[in-house]
mmCIF file of the N, C-alpha and C atoms, coordinates in Angstrom:
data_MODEL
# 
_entry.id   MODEL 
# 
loop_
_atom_site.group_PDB 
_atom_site.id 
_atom_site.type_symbol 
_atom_site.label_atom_id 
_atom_site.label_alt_id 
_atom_site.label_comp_id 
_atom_site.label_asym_id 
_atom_site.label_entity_id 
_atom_site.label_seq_id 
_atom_site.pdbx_PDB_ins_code 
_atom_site.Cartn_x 
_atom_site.Cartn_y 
_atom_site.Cartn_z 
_atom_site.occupancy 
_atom_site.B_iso_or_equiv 
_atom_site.pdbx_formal_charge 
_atom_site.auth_seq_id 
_atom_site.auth_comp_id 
_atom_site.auth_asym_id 
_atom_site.auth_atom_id 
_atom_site.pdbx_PDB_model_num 
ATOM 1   N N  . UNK A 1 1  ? -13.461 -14.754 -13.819 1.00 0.00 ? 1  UNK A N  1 
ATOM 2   C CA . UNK A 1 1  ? -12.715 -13.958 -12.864 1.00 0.00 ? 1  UNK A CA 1 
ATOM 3   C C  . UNK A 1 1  ? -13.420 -14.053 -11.510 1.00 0.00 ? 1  UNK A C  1 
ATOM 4   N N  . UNK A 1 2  ? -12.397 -14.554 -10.393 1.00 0.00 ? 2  UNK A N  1 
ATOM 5   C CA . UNK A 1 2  ? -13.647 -13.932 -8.907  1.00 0.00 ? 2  UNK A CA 1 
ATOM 6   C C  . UNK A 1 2  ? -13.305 -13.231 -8.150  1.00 0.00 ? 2  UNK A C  1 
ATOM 7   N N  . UNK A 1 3  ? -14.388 -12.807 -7.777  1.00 0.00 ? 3  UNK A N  1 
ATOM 8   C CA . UNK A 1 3  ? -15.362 -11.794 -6.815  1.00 0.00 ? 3  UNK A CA 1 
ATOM 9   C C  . UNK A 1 3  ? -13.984 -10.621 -6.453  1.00 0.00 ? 3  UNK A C  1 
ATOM 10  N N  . UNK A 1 4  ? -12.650 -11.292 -5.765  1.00 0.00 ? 4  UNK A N  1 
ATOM 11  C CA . UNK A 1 4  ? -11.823 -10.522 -5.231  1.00 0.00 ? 4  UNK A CA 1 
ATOM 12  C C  . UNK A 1 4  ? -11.129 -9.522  -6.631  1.00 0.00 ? 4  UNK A C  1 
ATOM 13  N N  . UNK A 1 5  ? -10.950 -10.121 -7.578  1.00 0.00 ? 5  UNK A N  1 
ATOM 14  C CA . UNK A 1 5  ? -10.297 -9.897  -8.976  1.00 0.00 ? 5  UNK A CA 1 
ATOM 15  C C  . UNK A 1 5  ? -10.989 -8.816  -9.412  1.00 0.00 ? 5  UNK A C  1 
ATOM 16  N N  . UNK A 1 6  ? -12.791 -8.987  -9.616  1.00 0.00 ? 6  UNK A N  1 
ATOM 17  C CA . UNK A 1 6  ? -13.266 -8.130  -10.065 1.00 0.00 ? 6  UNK A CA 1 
ATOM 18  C C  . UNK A 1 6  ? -13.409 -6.822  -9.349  1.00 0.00 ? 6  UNK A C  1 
ATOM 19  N N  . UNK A 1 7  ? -13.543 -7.150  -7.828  1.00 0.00 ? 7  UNK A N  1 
ATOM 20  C CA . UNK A 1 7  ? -13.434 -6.029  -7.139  1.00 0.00 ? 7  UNK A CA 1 
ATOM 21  C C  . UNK A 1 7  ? -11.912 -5.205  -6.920  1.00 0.00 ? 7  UNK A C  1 
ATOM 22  N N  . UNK A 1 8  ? -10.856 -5.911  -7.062  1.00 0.00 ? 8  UNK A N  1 
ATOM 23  C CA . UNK A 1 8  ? -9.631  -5.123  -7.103  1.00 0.00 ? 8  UNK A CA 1 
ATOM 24  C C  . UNK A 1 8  ? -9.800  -4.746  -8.779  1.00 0.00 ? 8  UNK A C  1 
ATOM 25  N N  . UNK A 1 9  ? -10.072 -4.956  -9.591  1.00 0.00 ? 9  UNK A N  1 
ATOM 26  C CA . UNK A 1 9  ? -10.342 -4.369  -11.153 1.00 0.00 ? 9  UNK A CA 1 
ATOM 27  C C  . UNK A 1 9  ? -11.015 -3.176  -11.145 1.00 0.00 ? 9  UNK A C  1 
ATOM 28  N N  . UNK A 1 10 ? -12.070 -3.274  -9.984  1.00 0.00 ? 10 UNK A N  1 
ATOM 29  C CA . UNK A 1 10 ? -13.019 -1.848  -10.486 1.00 0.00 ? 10 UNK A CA 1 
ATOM 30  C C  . UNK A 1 10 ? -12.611 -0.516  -9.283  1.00 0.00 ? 10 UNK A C  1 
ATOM 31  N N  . UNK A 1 11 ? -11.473 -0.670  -7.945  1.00 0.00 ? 11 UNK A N  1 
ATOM 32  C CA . UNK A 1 11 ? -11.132 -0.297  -7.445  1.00 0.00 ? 11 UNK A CA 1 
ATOM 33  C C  . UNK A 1 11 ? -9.794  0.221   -8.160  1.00 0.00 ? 11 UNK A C  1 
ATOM 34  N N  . UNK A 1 12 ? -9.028  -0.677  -9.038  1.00 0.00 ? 12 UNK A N  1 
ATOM 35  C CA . UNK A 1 12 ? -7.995  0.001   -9.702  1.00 0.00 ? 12 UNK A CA 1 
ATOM 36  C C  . UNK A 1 12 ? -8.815  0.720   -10.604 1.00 0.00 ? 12 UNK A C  1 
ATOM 37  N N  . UNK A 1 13 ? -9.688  0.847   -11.488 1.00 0.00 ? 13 UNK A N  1 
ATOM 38  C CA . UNK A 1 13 ? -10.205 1.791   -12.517 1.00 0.00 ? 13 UNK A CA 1 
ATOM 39  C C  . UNK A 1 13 ? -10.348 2.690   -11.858 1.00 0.00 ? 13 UNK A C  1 
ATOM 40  N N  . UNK A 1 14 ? -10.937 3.013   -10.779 1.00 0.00 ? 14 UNK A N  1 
ATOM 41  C CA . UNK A 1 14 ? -10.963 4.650   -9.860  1.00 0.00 ? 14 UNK A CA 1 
ATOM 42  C C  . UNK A 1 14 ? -10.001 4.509   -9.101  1.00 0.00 ? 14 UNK A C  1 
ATOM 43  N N  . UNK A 1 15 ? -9.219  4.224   -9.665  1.00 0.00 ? 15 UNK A N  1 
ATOM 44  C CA . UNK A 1 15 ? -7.998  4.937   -9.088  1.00 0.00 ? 15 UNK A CA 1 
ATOM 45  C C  . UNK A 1 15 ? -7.643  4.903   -7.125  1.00 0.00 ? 15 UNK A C  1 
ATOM 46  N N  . UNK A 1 16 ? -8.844  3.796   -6.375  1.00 0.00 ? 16 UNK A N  1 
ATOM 47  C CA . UNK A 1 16 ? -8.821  3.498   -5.305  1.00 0.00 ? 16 UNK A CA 1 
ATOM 48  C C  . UNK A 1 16 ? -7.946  2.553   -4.862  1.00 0.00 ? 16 UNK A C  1 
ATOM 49  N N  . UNK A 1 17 ? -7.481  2.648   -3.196  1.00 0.00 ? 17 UNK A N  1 
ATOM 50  C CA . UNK A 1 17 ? -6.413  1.607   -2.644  1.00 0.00 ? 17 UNK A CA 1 
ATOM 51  C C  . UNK A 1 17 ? -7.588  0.409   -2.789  1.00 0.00 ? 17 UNK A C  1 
ATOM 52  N N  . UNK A 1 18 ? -6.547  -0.943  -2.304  1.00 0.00 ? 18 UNK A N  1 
ATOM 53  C CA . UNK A 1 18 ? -7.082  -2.128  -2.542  1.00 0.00 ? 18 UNK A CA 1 
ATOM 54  C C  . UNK A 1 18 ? -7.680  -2.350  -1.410  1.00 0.00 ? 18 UNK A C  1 
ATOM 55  N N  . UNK A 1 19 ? -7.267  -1.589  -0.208  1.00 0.00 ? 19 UNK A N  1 
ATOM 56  C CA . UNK A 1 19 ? -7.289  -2.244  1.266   1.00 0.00 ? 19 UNK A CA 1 
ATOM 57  C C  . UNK A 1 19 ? -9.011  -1.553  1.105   1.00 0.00 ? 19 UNK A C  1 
ATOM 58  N N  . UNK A 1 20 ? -9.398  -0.700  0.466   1.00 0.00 ? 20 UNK A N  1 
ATOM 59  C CA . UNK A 1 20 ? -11.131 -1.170  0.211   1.00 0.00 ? 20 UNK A CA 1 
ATOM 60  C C  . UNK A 1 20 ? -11.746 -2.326  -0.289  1.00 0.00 ? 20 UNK A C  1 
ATOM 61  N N  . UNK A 1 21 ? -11.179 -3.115  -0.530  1.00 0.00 ? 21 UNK A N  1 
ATOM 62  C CA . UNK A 1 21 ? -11.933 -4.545  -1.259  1.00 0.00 ? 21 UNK A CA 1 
ATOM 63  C C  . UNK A 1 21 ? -12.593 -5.105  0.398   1.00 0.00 ? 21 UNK A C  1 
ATOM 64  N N  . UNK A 1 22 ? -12.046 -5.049  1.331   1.00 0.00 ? 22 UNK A N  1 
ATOM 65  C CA . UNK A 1 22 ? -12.626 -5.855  2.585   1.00 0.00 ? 22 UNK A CA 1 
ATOM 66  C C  . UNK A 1 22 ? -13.707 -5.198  2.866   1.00 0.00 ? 22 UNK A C  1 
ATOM 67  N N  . UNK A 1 23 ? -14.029 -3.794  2.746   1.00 0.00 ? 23 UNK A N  1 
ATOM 68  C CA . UNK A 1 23 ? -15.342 -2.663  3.198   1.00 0.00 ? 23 UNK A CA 1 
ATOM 69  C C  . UNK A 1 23 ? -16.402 -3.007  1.881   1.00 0.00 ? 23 UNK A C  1 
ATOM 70  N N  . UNK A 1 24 ? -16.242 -3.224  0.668   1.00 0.00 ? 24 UNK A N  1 
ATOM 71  C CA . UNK A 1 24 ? -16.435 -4.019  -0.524  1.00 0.00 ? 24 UNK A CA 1 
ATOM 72  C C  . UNK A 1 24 ? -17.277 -5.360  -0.296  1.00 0.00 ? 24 UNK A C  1 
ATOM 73  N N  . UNK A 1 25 ? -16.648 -6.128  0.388   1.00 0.00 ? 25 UNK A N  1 
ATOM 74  C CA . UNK A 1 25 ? -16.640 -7.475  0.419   1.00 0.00 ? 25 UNK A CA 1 
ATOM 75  C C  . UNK A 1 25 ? -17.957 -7.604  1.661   1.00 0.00 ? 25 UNK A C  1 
ATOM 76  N N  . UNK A 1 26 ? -17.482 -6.796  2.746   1.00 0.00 ? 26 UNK A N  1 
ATOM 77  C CA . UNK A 1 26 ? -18.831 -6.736  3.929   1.00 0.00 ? 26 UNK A CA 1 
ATOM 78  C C  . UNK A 1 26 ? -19.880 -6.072  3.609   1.00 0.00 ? 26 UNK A C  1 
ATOM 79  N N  . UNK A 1 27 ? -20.046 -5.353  2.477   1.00 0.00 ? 27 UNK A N  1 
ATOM 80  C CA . UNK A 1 27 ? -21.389 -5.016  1.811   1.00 0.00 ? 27 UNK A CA 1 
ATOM 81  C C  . UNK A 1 27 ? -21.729 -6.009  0.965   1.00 0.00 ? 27 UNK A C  1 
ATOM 82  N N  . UNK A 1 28 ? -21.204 -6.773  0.358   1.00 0.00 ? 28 UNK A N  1 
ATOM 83  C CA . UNK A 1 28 ? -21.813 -7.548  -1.085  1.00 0.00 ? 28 UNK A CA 1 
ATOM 84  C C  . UNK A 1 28 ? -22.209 -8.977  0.006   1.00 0.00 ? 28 UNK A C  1 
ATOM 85  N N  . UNK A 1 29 ? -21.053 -9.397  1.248   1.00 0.00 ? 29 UNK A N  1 
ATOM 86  C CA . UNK A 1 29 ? -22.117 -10.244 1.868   1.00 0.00 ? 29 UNK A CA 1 
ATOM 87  C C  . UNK A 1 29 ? -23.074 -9.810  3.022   1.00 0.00 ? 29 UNK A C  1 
ATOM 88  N N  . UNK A 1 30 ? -23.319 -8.599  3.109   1.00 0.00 ? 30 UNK A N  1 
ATOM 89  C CA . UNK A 1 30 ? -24.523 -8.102  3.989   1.00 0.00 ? 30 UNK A CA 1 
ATOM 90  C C  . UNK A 1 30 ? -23.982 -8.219  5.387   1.00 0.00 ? 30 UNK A C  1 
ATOM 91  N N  . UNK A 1 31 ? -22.665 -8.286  5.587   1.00 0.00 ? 31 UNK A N  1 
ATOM 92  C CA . UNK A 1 31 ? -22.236 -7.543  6.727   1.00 0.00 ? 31 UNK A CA 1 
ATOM 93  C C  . UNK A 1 31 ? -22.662 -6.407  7.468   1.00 0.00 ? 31 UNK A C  1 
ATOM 94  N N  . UNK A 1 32 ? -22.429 -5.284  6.225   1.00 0.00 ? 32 UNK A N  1 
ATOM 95  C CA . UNK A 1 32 ? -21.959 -3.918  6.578   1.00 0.00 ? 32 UNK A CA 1 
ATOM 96  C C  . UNK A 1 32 ? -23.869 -4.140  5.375   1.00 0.00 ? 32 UNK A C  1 
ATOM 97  N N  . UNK A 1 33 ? -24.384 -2.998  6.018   1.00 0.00 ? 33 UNK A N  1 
ATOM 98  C CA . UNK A 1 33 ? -25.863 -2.757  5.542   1.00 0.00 ? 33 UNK A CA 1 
ATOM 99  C C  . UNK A 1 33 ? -25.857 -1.520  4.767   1.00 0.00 ? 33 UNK A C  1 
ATOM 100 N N  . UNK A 1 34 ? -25.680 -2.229  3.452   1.00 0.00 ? 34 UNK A N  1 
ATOM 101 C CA . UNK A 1 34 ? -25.816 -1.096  2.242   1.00 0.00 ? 34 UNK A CA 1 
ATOM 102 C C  . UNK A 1 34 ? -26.742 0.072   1.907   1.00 0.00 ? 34 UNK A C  1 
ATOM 103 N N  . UNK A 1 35 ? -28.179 -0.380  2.588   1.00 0.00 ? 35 UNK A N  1 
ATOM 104 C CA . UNK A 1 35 ? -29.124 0.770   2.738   1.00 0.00 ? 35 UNK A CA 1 
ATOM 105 C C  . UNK A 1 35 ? -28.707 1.737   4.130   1.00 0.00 ? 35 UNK A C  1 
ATOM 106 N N  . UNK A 1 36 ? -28.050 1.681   4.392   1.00 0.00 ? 36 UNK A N  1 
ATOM 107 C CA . UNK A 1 36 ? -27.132 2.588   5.456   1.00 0.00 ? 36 UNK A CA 1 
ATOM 108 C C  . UNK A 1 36 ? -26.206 3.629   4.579   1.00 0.00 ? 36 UNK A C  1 
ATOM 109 N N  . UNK A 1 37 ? -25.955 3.089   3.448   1.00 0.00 ? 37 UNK A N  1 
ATOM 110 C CA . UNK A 1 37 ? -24.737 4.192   2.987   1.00 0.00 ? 37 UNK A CA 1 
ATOM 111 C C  . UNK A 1 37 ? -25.833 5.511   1.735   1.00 0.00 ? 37 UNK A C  1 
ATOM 112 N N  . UNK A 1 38 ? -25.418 6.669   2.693   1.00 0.00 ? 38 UNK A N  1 
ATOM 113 C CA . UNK A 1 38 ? -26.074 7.791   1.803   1.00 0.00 ? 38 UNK A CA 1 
ATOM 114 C C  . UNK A 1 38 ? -25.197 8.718   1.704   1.00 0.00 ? 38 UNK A C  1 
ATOM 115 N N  . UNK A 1 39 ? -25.255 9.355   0.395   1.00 0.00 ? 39 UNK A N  1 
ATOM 116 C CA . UNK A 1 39 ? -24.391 10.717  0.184   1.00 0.00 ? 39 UNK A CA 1 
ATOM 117 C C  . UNK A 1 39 ? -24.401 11.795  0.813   1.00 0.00 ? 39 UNK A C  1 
ATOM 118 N N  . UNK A 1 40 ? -23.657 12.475  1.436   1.00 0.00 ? 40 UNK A N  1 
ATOM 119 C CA . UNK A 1 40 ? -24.348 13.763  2.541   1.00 0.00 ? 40 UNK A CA 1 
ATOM 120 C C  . UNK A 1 40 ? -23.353 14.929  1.322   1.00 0.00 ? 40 UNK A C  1 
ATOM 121 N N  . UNK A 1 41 ? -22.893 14.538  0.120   1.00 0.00 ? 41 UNK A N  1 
ATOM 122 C CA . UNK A 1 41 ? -22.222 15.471  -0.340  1.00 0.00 ? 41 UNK A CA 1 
ATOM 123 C C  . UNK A 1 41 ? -21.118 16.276  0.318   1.00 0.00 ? 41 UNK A C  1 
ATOM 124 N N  . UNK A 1 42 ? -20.407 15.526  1.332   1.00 0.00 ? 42 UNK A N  1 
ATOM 125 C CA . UNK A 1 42 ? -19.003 16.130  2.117   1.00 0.00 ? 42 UNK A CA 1 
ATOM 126 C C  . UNK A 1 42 ? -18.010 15.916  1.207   1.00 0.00 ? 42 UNK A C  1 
ATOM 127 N N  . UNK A 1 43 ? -17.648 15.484  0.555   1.00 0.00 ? 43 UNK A N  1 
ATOM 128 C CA . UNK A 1 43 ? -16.545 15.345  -0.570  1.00 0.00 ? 43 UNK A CA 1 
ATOM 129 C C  . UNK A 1 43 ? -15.804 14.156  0.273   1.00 0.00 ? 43 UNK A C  1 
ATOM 130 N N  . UNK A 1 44 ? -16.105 13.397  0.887   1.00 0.00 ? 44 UNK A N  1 
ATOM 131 C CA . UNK A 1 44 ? -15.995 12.303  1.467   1.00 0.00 ? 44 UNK A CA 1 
ATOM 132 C C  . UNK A 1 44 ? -14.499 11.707  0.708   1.00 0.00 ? 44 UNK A C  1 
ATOM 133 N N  . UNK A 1 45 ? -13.416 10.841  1.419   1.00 0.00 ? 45 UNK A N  1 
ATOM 134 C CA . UNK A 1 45 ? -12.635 10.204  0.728   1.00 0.00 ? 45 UNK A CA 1 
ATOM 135 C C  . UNK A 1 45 ? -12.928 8.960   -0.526  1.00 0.00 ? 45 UNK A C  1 
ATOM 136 N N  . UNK A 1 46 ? -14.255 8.548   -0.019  1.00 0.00 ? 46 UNK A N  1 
ATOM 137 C CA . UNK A 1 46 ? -14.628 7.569   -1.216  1.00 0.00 ? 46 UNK A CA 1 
ATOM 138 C C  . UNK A 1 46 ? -16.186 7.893   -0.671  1.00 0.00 ? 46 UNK A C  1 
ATOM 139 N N  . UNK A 1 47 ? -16.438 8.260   -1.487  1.00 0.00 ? 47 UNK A N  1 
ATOM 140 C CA . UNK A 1 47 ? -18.211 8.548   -1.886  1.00 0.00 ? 47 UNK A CA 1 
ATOM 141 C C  . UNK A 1 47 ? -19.162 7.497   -1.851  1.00 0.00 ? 47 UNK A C  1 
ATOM 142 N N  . UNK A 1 48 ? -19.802 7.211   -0.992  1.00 0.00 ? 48 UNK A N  1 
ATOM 143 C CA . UNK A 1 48 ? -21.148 6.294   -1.234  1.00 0.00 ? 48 UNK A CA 1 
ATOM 144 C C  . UNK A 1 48 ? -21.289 6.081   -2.909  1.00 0.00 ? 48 UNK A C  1 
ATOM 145 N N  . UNK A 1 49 ? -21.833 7.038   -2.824  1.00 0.00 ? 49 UNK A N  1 
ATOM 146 C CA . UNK A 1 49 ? -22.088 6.926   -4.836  1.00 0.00 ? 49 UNK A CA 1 
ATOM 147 C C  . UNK A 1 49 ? -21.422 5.504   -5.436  1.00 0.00 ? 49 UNK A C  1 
ATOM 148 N N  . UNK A 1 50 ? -19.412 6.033   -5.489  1.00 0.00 ? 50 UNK A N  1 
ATOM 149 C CA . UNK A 1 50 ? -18.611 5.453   -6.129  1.00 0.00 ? 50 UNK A CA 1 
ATOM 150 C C  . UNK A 1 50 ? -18.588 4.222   -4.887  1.00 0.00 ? 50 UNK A C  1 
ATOM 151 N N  . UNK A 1 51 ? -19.127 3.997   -3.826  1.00 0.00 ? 51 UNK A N  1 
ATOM 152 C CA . UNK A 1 51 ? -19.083 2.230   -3.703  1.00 0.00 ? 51 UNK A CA 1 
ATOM 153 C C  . UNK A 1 51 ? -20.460 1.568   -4.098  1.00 0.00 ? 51 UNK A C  1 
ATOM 154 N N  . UNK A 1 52 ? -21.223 2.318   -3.792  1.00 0.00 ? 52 UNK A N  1 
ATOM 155 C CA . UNK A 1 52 ? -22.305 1.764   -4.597  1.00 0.00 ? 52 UNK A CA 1 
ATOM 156 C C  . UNK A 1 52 ? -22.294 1.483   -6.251  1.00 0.00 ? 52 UNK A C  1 
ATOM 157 N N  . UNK A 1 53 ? -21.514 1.840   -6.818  1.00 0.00 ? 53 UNK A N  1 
ATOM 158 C CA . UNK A 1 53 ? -21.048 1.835   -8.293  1.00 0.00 ? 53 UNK A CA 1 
ATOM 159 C C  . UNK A 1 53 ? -20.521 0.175   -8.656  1.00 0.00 ? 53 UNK A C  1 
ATOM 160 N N  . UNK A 1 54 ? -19.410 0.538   -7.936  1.00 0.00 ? 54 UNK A N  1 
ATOM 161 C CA . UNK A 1 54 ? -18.871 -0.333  -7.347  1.00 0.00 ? 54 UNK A CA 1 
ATOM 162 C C  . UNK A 1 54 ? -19.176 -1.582  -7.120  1.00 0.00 ? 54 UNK A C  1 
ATOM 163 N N  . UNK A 1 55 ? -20.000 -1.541  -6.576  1.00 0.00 ? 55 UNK A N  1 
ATOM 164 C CA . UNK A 1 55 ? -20.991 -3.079  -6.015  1.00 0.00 ? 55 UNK A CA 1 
ATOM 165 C C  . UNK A 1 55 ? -21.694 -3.446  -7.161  1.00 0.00 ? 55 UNK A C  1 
ATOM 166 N N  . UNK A 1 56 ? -22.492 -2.678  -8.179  1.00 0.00 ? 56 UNK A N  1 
ATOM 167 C CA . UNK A 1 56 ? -23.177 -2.960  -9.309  1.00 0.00 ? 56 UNK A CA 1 
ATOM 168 C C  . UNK A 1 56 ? -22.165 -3.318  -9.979  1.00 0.00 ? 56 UNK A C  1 
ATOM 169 N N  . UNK A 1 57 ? -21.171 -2.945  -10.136 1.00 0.00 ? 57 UNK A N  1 
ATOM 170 C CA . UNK A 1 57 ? -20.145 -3.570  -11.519 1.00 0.00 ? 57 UNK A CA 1 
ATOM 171 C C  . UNK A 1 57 ? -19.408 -4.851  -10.817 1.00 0.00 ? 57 UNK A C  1 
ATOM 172 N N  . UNK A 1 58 ? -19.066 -4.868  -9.539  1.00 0.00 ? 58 UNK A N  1 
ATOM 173 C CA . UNK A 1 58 ? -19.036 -6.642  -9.163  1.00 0.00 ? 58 UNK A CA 1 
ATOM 174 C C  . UNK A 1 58 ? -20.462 -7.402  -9.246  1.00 0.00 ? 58 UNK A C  1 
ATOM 175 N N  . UNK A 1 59 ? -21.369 -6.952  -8.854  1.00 0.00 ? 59 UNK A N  1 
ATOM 176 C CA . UNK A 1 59 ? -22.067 -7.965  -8.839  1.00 0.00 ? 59 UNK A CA 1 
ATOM 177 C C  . UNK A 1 59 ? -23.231 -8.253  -10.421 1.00 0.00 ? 59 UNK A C  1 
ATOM 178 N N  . UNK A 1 60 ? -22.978 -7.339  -10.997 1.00 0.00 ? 60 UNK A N  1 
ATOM 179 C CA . UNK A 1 60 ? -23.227 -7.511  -12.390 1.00 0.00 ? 60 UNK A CA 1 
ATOM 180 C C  . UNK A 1 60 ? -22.320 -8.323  -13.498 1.00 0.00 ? 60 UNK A C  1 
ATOM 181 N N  . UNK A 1 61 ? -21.175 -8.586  -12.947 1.00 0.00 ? 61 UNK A N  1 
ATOM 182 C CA . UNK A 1 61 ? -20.254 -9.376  -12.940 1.00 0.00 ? 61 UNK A CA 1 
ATOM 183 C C  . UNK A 1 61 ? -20.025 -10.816 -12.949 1.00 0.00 ? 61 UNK A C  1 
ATOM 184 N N  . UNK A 1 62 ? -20.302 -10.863 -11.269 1.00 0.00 ? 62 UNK A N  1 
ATOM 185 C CA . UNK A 1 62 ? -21.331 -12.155 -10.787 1.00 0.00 ? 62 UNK A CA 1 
ATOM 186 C C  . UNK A 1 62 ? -22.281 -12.761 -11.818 1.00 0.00 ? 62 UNK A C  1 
ATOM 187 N N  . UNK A 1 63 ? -23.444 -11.882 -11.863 1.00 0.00 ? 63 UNK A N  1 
ATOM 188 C CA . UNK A 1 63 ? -24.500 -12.237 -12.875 1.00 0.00 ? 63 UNK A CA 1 
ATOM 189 C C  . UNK A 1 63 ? -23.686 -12.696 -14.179 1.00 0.00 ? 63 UNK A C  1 
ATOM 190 N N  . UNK A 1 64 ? -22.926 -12.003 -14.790 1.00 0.00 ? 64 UNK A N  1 
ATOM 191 C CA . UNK A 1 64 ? -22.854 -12.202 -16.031 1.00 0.00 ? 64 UNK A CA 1 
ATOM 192 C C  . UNK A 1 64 ? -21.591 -13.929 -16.239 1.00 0.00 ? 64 UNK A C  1 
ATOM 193 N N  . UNK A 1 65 ? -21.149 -13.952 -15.013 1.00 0.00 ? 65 UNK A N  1 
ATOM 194 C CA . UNK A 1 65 ? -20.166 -15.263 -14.821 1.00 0.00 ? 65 UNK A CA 1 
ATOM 195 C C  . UNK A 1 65 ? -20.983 -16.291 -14.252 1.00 0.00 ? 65 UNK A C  1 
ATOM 196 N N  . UNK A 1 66 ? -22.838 -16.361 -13.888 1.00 0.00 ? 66 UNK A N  1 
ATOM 197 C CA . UNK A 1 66 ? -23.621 -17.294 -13.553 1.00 0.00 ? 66 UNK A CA 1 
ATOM 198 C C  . UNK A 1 66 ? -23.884 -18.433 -15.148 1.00 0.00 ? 66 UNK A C  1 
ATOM 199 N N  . UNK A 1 67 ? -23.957 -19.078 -15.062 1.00 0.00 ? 67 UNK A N  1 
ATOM 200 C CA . UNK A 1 67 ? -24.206 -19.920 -16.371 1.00 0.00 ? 67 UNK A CA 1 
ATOM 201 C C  . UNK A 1 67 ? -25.811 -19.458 -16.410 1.00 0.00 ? 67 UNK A C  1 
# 
């Protein structure tokens, strides 16, 4: 499966729009600087947490589709 597939897969499991796969996509290639994203606990529309989740289950993904 790639990269876009798995990330619209784990965005449909929470129940998130797709048009997050591009905010997705600029973190996993170091666009957008992932040690930048922290929880301030605002009840935020999509939670640091759940993209950081997120990123581990694509890119654990990755790993597991490396030969």
């Amino acid at each position: 499966m790639d990269r876009a597939a798995r990330i619209d897969q784990a965005l449909a499991k929470r129940n998130y729009s797709p048009v997050l796969r591009l905010r997705i996509e600029k973190l996993l290639d170091g666009i957008e600087d992932r040690e930048r994203l922290r929880c301030c606990n605002s009840g935020c529309f999509v939670c640091v947490q759940e993209l950081l989740a997120i990123l581990a289950e694509v890119e654990g993904g990755e790993a597991a589709a490396s030969p």
